[in-house]
C-alpha positions as CSV (number, residue, x, y, z in Angstrom):
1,X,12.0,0.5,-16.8
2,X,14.3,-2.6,-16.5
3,X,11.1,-4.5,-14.9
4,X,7.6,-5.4,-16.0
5,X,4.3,-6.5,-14.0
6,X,4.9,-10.0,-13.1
7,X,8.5,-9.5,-12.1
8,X,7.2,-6.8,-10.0
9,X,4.0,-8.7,-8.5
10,X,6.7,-11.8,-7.8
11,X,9.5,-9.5,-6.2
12,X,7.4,-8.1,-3.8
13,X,5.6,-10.8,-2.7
14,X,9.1,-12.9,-2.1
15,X,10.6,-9.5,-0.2
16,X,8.3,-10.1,2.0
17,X,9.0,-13.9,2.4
18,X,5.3,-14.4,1.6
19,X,4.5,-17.7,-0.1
20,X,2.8,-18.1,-3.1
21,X,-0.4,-20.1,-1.4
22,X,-0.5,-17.3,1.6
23,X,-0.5,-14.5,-0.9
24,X,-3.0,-15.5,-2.9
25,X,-5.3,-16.5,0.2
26,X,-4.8,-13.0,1.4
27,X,-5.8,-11.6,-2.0
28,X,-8.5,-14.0,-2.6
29,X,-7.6,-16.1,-5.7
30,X,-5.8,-19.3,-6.1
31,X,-2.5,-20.4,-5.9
32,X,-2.5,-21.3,-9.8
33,X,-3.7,-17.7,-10.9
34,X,-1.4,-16.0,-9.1
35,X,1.4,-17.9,-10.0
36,X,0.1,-17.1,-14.0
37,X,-0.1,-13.8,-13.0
38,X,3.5,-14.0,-12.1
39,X,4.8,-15.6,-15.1
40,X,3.3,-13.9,-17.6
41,X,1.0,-16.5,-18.6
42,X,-2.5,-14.3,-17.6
43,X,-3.0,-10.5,-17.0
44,X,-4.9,-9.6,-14.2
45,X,-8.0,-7.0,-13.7
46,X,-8.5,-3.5,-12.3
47,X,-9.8,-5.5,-9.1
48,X,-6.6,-7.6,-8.8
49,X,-4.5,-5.0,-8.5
50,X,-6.2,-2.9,-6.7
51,X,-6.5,-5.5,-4.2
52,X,-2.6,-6.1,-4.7
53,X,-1.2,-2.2,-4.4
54,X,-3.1,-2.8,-0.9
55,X,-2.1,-5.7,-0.1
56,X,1.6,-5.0,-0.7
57,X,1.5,-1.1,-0.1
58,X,2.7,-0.1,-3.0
59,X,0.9,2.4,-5.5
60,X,-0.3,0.9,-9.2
61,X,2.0,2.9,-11.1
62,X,4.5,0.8,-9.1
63,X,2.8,-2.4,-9.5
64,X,2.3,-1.4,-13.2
65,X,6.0,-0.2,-13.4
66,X,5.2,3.5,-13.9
67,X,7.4,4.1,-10.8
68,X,10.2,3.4,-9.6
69,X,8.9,4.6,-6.2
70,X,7.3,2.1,-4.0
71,X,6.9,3.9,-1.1
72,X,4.6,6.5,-2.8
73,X,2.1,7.5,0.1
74,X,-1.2,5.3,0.1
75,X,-4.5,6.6,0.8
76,X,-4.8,4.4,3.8
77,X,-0.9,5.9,5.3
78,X,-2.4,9.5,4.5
79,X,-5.4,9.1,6.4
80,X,-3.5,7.5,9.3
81,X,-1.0,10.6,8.8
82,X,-4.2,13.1,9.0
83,X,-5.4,12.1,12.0
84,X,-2.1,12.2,13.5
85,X,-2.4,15.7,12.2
86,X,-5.5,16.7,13.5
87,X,-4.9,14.8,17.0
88,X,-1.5,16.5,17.4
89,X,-3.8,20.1,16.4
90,X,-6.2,19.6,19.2
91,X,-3.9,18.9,21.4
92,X,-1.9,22.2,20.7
93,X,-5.5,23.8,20.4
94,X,-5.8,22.5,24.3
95,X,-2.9,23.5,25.6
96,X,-3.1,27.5,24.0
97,X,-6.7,27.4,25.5
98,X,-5.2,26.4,28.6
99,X,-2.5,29.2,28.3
100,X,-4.7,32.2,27.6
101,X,-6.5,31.2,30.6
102,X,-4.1,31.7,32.9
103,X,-3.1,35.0,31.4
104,X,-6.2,36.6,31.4
């Protein structure tokens, strides 16, 4: 890949025209860490970017430039996408109920 961790973390916290303060309130560490985090100067834990594939929906081969797919599904989009699913089933479920009713 042509990019590495802190280029990565950096981009997509400026693509979003997120400061560097607000960002690391939202992911709950100072401003100083993050900014070493996107330098280069520190390497962050499991927890940090955990917290950060979250925060910036992105999966950690992404973050950790595995990928060059951000948009990889999350957990959170698939469970939003399931019950979607299942809502959209019921209703269908509903309405065939309804329509062998009135046939019989």
């Amino acid at each position: 890949m042509d990019r590495n961790f802190p280029e990565t973390l950096s981009a997509l916290r400026k693509g979003r025209n997120i400061s560097q303060r607000q960002a690391a309130a939202d992911l709950g560490i100072s401003q100083a860490l993050l900014s070493h985090y996107e330098n280069g100067a520190r390497e962050p834990g499991l927890s940090f970017v955990c917290r950060a594939c979250d925060y910036y929906g992105v999966t950690a081969d992404y973050l950790l430039c595995r990928s060059g797919h951000p948009g990889d599904v999350s957990v959170r989009d698939s469970r939003a996408f399931l019950e979607e699913l299942k809502d959209f089933v019921d209703r269908a479920q509903a309405a065939l109920d309804s329509i062998e009713g009135v046939e019989s």
